[in-house]
C-alpha atoms as a printed R data frame, in Angstrom:
    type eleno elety resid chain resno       x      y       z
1   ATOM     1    CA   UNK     A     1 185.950 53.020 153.645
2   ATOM     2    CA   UNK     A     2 184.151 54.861 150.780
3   ATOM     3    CA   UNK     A     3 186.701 54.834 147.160
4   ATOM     4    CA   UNK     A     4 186.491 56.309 143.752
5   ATOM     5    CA   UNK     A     5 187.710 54.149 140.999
6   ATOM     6    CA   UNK     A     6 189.229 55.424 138.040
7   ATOM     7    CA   UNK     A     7 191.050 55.574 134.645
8   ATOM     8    CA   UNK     A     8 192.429 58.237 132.118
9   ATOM     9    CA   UNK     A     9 193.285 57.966 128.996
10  ATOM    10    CA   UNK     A    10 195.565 60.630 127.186
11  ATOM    11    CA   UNK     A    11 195.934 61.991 123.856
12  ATOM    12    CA   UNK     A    12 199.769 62.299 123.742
13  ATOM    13    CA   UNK     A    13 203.061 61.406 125.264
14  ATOM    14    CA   UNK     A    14 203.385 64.859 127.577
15  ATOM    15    CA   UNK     A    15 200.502 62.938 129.606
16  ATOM    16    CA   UNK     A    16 199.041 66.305 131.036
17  ATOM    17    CA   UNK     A    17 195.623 65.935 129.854
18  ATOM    18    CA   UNK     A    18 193.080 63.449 128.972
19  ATOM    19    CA   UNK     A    19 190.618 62.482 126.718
20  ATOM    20    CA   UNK     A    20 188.618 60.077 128.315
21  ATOM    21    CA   UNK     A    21 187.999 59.062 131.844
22  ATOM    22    CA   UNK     A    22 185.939 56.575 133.392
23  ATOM    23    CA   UNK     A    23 184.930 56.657 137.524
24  ATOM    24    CA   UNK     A    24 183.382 54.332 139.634
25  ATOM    25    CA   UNK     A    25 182.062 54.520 142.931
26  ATOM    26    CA   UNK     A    26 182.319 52.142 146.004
27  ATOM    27    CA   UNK     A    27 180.592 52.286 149.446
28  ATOM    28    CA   UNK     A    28 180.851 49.659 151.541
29  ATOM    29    CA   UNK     A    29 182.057 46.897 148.565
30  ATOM    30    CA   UNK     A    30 179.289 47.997 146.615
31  ATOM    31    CA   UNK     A    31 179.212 49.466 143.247
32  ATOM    32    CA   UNK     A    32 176.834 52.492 143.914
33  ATOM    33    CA   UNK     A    33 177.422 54.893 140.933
34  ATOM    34    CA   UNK     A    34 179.791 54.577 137.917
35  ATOM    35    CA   UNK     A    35 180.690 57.606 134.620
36  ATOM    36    CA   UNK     A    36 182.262 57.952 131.774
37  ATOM    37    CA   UNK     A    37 182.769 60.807 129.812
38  ATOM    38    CA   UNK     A    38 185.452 61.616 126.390
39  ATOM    39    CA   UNK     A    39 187.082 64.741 127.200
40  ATOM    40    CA   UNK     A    40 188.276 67.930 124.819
41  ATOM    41    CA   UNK     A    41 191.758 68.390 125.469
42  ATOM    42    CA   UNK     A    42 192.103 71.103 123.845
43  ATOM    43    CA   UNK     A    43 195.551 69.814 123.053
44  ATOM    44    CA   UNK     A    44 196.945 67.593 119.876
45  ATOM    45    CA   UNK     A    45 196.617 64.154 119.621
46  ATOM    46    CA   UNK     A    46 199.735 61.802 118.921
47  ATOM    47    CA   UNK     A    47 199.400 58.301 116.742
48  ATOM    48    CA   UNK     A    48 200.831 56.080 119.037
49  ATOM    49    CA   UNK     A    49 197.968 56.890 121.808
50  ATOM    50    CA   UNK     A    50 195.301 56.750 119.235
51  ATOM    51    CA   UNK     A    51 196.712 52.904 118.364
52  ATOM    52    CA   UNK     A    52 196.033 52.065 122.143
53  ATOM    53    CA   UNK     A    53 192.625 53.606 123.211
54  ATOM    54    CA   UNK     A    54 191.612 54.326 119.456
55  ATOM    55    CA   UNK     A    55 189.842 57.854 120.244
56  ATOM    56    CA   UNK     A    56 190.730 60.100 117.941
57  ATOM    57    CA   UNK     A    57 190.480 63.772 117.198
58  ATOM    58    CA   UNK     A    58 186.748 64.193 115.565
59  ATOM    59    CA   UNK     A    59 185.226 61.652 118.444
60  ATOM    60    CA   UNK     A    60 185.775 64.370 121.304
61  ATOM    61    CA   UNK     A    61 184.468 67.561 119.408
62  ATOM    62    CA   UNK     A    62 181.785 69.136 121.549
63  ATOM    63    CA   UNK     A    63 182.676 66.937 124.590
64  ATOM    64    CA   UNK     A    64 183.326 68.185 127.953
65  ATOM    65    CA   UNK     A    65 186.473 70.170 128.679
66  ATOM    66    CA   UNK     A    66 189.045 69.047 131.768
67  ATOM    67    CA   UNK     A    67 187.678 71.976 134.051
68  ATOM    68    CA   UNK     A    68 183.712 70.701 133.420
69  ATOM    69    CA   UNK     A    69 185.080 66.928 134.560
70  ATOM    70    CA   UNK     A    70 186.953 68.065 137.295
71  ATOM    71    CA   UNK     A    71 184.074 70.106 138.322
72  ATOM    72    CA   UNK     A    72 182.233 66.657 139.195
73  ATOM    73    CA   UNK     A    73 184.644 64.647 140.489
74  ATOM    74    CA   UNK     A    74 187.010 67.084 142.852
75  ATOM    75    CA   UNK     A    75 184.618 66.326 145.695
76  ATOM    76    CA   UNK     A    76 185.236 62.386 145.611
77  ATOM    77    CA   UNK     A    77 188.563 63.442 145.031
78  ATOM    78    CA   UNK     A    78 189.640 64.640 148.076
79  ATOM    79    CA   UNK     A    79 186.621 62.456 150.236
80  ATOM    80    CA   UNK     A    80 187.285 59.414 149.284
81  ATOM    81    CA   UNK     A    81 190.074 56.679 148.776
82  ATOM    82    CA   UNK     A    82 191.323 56.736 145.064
83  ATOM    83    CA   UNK     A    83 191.810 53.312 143.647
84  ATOM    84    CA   UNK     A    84 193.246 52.542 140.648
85  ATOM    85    CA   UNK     A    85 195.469 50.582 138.602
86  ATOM    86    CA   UNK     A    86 199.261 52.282 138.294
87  ATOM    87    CA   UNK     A    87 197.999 54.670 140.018
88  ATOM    88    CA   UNK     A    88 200.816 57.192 140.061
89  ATOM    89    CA   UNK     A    89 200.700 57.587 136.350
90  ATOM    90    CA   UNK     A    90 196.422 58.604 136.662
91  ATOM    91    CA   UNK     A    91 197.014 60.957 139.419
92  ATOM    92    CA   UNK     A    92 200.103 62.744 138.051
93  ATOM    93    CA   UNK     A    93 198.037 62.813 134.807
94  ATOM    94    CA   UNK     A    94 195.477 65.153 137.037
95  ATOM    95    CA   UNK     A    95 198.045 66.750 138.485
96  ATOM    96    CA   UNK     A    96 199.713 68.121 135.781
97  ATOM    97    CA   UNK     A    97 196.116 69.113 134.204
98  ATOM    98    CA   UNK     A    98 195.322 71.458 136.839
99  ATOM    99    CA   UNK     A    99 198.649 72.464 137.303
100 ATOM   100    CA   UNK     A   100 198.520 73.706 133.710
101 ATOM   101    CA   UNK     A   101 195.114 75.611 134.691
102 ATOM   102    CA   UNK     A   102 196.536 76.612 137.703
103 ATOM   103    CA   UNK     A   103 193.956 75.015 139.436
104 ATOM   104    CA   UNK     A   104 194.574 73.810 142.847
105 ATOM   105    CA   UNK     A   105 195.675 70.470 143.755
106 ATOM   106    CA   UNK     A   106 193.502 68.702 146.782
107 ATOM   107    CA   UNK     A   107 194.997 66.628 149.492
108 ATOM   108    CA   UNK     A   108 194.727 62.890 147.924
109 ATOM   109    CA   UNK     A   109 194.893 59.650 148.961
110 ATOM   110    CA   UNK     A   110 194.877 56.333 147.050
111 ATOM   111    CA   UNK     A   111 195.216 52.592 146.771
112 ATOM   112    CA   UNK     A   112 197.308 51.363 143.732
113 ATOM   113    CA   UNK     A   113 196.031 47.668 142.709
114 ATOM   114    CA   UNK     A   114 199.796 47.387 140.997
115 ATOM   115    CA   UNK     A   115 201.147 47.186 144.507
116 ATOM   116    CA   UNK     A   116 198.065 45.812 146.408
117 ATOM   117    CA   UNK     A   117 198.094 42.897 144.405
118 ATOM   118    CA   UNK     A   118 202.079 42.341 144.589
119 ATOM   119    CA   UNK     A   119 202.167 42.682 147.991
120 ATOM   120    CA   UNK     A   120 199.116 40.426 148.903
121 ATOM   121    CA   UNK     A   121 198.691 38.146 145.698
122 ATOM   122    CA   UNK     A   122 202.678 37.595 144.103
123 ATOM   123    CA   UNK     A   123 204.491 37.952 148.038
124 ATOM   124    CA   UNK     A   124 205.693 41.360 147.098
125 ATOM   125    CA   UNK     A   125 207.982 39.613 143.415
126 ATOM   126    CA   UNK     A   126 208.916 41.184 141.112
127 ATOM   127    CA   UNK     A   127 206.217 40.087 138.361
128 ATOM   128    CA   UNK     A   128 205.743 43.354 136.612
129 ATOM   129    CA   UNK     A   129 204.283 41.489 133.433
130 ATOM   130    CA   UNK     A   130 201.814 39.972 135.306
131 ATOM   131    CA   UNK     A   131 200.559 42.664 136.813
132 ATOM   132    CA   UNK     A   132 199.799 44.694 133.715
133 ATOM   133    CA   UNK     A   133 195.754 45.014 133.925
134 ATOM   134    CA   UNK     A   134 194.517 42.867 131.302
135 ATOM   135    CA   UNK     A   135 197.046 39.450 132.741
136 ATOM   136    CA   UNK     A   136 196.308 40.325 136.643
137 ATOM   137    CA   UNK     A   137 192.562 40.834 135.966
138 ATOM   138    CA   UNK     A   138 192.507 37.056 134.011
139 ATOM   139    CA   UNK     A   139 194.673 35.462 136.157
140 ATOM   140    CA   UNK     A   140 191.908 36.551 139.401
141 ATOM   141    CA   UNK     A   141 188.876 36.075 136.867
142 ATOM   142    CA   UNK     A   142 187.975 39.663 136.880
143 ATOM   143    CA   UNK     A   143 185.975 40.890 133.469
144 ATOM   144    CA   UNK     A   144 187.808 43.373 131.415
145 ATOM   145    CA   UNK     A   145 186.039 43.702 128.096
146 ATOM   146    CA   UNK     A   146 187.467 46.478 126.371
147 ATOM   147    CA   UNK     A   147 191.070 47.334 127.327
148 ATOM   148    CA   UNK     A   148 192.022 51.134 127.559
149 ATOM   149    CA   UNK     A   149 188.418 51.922 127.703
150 ATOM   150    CA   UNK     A   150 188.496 54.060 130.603
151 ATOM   151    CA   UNK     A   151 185.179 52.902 131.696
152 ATOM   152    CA   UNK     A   152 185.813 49.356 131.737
153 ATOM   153    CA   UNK     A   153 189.223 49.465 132.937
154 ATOM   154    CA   UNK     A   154 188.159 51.273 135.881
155 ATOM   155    CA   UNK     A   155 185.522 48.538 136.369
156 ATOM   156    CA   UNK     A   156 188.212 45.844 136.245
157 ATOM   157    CA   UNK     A   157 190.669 48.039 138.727
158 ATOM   158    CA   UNK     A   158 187.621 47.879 141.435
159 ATOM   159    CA   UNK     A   159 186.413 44.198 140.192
160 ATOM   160    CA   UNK     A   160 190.571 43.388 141.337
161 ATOM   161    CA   UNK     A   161 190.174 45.566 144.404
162 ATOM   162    CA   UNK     A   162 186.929 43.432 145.599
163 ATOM   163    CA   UNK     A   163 188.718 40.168 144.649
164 ATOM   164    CA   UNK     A   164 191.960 40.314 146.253
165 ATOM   165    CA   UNK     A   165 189.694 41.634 149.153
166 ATOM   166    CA   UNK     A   166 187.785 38.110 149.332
167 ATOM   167    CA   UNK     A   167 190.576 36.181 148.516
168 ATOM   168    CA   UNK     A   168 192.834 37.414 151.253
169 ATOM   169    CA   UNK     A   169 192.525 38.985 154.905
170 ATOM   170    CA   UNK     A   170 194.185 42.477 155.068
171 ATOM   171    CA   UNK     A   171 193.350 46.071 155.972
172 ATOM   172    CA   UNK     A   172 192.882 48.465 153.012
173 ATOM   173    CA   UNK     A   173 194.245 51.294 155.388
174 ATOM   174    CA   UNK     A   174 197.555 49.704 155.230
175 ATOM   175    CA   UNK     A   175 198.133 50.224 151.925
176 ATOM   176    CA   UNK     A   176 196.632 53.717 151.391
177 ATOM   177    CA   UNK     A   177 199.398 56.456 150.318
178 ATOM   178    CA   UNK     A   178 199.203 60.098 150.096
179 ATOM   179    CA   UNK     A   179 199.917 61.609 146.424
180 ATOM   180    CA   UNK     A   180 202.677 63.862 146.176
181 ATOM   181    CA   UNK     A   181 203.353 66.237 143.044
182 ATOM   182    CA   UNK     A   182 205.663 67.311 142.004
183 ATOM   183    CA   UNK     A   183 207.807 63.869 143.308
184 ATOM   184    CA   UNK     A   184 210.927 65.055 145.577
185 ATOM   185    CA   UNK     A   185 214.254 65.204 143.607
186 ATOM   186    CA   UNK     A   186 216.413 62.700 144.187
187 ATOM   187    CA   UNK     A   187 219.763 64.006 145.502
188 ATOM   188    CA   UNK     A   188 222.409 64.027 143.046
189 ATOM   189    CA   UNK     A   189 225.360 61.438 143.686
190 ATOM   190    CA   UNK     A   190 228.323 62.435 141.814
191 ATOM   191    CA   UNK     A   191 231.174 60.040 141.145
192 ATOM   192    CA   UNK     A   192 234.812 60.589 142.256
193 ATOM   193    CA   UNK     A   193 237.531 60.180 140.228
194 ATOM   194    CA   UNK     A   194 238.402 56.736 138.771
195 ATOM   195    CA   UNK     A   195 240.040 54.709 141.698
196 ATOM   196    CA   UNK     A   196 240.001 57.494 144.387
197 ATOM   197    CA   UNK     A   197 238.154 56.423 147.439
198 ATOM   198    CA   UNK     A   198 236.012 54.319 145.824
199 ATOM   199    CA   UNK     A   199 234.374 51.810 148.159
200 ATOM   200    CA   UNK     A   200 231.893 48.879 147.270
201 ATOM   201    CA   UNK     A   201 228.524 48.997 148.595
202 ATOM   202    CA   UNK     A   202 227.791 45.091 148.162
């Protein structure tokens, strides 16, 4: 199976554009191409996502716009297995972008390490803490040098994928989803009135 690794980083809380990204590419467990780019988003940018990935304003002046990165990558995109790390959050990040642009949305389909590595490292627990990036990549001895670097987080997010790979024996197909956006609405349960009909569902 042939996968594209990758990471965004986003220059405010509406999370529909990005500043950074970092990609990696993997062919047969091997590392065959990897990019990084900062990104105009032509958007403002917020203090509290400065304080995490420390790019600010004047460092992405003259850097490539979303439609010149998505230009390069669409073709992976839609060819190859997406891994990365929370993935939901990175591909609804893209998502939104090109909704924004009206830009079409390709057929996806990814591997998220957050749930590969519950399901096949922790038993499927609930150990949320230790799966944030920077605790599951020490606890399985994977480098990760600069956190929220999108370059180096994707390489940690493959460097996980590989190592849960040679730790354990399972198929990769198994845990591939297809990304949906915009997410189904949940139906609506509304409650009766106090004590009429109510029934406990324990």
């Amino acid at each position: 199976m042939d996968y594209i690794a990758l990471d965004v980083e986003t220059p405010n809380s509406k999370n529909d554009g990005i500043c950074s990204i970092g990609t990696l590419l993997l062919t047969d467990d091997k590392v065959t191409d990897e990019w990084y780019t900062l990104v105009d988003p032509q958007d403002i940018f917020e203090d509290f996502n400065i304080s995490i990935h420390r790019i600010k304003p004047r460092d992405v002046a003259g850097a490539p716009k979303f439609e010149d990165v998505w230009e390069r990558i669409s073709g992976y995109m839609s060819e190859r297995t997406i891994l990365a790390h929370n993935a939901e959050f990175d591909l609804t990040v893209i998502a939104k972008a090109l909704e924004n642009r009206h830009m079409p949305l390709p057929d996806m389909r990814y591997i998220c390490t957050v749930n590969l590595g519950r399901k096949v490292h922790y038993n499927g627990t609930n150990v949320k803490g230790d799966l944030v990036l920077s605790n599951f990549a020490k606890t399985l001895g994977v480098e990760l040098e600069c956190h929220h670097n999108a370059l180096f987080d994707t390489r940690a997010c493959a460097g996980i994928f590989l190592r849960l790979s040679e730790m354990y024996e399972f198929d990769p197909g198994e845990y591939v989803r297809k990304f949906v956006y915009p997410k189904p609405k949940r139906p609506f349960c509304g409650r009766g009135k106090a004590g009429a009909g109510r029934q406990s569902s324990r």
